[in-house]
One Martini backbone bead per residue (centre of mass of N, CA, C, O) as a GRO file, in nm:
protein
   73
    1UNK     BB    1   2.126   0.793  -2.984
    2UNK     BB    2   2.227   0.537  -2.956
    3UNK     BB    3   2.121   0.447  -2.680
    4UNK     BB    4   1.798   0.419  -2.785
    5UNK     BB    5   1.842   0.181  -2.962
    6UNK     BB    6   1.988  -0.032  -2.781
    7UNK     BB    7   1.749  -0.041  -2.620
    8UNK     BB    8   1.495  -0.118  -2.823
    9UNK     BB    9   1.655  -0.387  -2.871
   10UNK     BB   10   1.637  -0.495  -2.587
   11UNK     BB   11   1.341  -0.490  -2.561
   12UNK     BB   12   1.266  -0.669  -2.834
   13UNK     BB   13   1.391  -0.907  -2.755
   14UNK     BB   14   1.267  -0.993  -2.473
   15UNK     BB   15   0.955  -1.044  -2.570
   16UNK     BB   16   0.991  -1.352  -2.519
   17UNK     BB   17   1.035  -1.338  -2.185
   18UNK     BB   18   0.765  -1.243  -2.131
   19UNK     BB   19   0.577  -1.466  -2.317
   20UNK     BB   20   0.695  -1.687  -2.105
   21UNK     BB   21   0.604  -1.602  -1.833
   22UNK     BB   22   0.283  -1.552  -1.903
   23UNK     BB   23   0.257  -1.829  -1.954
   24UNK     BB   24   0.349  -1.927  -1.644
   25UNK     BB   25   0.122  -1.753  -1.502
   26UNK     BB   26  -0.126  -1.894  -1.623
   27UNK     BB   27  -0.083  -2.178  -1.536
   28UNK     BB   28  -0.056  -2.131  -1.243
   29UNK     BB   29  -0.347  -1.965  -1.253
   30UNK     BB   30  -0.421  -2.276  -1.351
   31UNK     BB   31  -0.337  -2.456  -1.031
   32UNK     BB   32  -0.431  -2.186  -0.840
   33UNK     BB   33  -0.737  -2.249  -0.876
   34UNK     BB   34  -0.764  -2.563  -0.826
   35UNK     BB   35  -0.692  -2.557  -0.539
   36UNK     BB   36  -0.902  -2.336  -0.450
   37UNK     BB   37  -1.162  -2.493  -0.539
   38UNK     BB   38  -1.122  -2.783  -0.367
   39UNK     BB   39  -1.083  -2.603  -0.075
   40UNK     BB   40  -1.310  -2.425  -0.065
   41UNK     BB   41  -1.226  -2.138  -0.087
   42UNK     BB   42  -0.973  -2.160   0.208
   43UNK     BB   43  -0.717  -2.102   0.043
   44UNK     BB   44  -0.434  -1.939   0.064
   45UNK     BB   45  -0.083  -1.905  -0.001
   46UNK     BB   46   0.017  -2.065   0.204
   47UNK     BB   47  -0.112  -2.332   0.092
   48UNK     BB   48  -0.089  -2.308  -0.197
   49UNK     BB   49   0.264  -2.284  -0.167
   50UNK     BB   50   0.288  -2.573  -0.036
   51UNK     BB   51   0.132  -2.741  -0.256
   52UNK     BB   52   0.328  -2.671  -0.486
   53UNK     BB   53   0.577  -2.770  -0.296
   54UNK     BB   54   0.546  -3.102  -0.240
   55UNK     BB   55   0.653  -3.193  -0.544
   56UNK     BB   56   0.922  -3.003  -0.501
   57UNK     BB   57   0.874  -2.764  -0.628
   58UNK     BB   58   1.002  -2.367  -0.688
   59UNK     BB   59   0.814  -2.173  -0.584
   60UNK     BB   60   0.721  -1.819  -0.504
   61UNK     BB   61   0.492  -1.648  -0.260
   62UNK     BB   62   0.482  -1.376  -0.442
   63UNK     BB   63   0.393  -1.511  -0.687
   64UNK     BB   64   0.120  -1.655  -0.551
   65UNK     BB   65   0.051  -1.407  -0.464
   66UNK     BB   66   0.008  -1.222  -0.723
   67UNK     BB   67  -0.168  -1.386  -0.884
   68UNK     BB   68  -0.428  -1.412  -0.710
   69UNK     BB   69  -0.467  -1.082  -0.737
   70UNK     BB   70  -0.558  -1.157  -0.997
   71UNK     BB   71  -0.798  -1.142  -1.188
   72UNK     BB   72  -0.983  -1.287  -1.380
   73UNK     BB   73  -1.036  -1.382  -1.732
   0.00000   0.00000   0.00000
């Protein structure tokens, strides 16, 4: 029983980083619709994710691609 309670205060503990992620993930996936908007609905991750590293940034192109593919919310 030990094995589950420190799993389950480790899982809990976790939700800051959890909330901050979703968070970090939202921020950006409203950063990558106004560039694809901007480019008139025609770039896709590569150019995308070009786009957000020009300024120095270090985003990930798999990142940039899980974003893109979730729903509008």
């Amino acid at each position: 029983m030990k094995g589950t309670c420190s799993s389950c205060c480790a899982w809990c503990e976790g939700e800051a980083a959890r909330r901050a992620r979703r968070d970090a993930d939202d921020a950006l996936g409203h950063e990558i619709t106004v560039l694809h908007v901007a480019s008139r609905k025609t770039y896709g991750v590569p150019r995308i994710h070009a786009e957000l590293r020009r300024p120095g940034r270090r985003v990930n192109r798999k990142r940039v691609a899980r974003i893109m593919r979730q729903p509008a919310s």
